[in-house]
Z-matrix of the N, CA and C atoms (Angstrom, degrees):
N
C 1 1.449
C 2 1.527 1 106.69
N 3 1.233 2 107.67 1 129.45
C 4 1.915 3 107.05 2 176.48
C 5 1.338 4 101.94 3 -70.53
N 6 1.536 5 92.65 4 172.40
C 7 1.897 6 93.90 5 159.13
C 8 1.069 7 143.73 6 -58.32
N 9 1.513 8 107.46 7 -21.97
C 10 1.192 9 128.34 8 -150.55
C 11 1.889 10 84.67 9 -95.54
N 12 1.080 11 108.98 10 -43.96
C 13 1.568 12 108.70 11 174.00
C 14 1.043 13 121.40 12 -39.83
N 15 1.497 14 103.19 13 -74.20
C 16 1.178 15 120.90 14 -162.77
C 17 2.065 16 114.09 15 -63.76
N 18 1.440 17 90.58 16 -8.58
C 19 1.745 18 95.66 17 165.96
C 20 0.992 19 105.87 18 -95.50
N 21 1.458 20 138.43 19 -3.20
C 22 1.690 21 145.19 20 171.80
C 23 1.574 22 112.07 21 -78.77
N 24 1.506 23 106.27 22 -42.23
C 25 1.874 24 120.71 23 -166.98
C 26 1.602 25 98.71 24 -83.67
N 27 1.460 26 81.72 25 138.86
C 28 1.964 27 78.69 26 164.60
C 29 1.795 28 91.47 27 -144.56
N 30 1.385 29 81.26 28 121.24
C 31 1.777 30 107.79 29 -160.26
C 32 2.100 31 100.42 30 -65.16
N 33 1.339 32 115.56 31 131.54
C 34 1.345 33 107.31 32 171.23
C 35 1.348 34 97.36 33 -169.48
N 36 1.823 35 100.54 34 163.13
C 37 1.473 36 123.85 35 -150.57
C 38 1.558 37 84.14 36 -103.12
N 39 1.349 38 105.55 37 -172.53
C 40 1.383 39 130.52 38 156.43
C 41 1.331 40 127.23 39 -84.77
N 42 0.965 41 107.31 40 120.25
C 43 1.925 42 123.20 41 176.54
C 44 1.671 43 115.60 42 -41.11
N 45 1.279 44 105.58 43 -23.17
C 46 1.716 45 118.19 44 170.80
C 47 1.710 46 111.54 45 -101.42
N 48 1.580 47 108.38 46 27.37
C 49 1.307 48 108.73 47 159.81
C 50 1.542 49 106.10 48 -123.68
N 51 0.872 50 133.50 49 40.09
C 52 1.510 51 148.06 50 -176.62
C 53 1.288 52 91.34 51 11.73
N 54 1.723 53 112.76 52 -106.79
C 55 1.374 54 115.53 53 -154.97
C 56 1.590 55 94.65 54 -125.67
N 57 1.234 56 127.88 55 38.24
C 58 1.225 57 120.84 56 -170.72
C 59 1.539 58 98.93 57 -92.84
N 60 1.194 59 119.64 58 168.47
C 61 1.627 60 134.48 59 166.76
C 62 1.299 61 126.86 60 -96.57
N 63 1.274 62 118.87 61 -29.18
C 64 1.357 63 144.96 62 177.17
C 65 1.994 64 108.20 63 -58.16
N 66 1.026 65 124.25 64 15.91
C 67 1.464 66 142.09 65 -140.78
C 68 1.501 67 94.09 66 -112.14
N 69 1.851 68 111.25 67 135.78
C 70 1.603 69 114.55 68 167.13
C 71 1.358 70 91.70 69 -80.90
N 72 1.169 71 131.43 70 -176.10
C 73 1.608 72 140.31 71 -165.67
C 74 1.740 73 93.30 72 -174.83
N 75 1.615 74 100.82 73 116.05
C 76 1.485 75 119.86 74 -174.23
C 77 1.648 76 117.31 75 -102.47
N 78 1.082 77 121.78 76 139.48
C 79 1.589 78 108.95 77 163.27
C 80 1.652 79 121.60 78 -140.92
N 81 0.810 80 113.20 79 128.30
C 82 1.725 81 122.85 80 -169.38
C 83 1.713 82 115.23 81 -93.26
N 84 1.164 83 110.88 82 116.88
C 85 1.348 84 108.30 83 148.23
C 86 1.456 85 96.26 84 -113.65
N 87 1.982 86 106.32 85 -161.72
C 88 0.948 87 140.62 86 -147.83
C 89 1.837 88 96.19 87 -84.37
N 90 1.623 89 100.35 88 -34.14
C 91 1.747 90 104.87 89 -163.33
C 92 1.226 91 105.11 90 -107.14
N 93 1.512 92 117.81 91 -11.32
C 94 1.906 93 113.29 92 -157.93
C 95 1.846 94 81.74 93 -154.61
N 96 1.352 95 83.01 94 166.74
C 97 1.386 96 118.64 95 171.35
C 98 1.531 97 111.88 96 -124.98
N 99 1.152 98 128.90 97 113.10
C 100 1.832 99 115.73 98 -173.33
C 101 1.744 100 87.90 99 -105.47
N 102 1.361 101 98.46 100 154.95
C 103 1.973 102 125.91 101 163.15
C 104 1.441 103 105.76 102 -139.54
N 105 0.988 104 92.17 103 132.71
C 106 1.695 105 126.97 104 164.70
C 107 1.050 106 142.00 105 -116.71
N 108 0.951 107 135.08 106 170.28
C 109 1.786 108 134.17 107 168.27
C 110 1.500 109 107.36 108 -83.25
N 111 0.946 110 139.87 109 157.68
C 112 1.301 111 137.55 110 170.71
C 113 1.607 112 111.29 111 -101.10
N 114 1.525 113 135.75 112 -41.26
C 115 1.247 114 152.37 113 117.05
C 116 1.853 115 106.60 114 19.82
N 117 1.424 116 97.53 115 -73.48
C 118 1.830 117 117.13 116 -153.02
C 119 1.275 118 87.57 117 -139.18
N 120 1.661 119 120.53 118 62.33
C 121 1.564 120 94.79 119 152.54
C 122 1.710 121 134.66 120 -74.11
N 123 1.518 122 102.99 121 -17.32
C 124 1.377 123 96.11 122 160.72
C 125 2.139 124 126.99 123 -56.75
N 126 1.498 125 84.63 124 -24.92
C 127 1.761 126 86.02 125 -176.11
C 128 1.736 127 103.60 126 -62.91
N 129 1.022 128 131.21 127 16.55
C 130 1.578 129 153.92 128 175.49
C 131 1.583 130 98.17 129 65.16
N 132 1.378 131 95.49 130 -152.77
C 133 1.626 132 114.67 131 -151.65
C 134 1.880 133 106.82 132 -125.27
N 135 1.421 134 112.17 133 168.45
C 136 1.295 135 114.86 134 133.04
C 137 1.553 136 128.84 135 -116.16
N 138 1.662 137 113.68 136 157.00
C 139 1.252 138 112.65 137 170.78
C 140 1.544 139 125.46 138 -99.45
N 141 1.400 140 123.45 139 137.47
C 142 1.395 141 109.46 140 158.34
C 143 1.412 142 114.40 141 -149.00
N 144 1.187 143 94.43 142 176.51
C 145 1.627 144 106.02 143 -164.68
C 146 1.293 145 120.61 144 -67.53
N 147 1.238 146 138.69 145 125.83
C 148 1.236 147 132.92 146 -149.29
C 149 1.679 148 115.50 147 -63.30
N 150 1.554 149 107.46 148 -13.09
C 151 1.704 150 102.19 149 177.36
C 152 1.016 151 111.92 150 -119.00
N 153 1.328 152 109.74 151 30.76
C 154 1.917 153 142.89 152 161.37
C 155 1.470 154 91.64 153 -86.07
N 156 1.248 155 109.52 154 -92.58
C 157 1.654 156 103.31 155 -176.87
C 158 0.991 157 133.75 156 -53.32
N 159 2.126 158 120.91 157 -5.08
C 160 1.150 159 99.50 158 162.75
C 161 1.261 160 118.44 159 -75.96
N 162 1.322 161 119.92 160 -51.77
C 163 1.565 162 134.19 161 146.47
C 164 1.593 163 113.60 162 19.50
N 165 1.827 164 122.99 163 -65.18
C 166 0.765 165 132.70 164 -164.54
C 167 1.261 166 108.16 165 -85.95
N 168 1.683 167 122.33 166 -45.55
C 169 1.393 168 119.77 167 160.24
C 170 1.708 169 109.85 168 -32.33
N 171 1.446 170 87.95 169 -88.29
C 172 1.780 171 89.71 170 -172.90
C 173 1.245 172 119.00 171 -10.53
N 174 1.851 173 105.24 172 -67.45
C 175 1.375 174 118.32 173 165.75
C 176 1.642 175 122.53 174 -17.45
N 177 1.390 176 111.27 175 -76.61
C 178 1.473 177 120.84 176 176.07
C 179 1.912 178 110.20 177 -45.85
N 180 1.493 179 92.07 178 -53.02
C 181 1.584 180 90.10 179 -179.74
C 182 2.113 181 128.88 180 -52.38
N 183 1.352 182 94.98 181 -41.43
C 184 1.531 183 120.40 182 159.40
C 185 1.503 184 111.13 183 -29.08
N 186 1.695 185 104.28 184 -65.45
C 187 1.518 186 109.76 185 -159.55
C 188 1.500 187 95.78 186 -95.90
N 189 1.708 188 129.35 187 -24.55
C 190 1.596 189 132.29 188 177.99
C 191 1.364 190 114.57 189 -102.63
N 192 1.242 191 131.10 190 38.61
C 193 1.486 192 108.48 191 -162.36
C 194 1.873 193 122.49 192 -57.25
N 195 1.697 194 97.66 193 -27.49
C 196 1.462 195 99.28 194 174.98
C 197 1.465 196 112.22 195 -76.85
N 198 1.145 197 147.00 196 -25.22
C 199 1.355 198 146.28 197 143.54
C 200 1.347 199 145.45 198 -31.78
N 201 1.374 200 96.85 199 -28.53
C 202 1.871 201 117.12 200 -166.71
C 203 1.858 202 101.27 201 -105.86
């Protein structure tokens, strides 16, 4: 993630992880999608393409629909 990104992303969990730590932690711009650990966000991130992660949503939703 450049700098310029990472002053664009504002990193956040899911509302159905209350207060746990154990949490992926997402951030969106316009070009990338970043994931993290919530734990070690310094241990950095990955990036992907934003219709990568929808991809994977969908995915989850497909096989979880009562979950998602």
């Amino acid at each position: 993630m450049t700098a310029h990104t990472r002053l664009l992303a504002s990193w956040r969990k899911s509302s159905y992880s209350a207060n746990e730590e154990n949490c992926v932690e997402v951030a969106f711009t316009p070009a990338m999608v970043g994931l993290r650990d919530s734990k070690s966000p310094a241990a950095g991130h990955i990036e992907v393409h934003p219709s990568t992660f929808r991809a994977f949503v969908d995915g989850i939703k497909a096989t979880r629909p009562d979950s998602v």
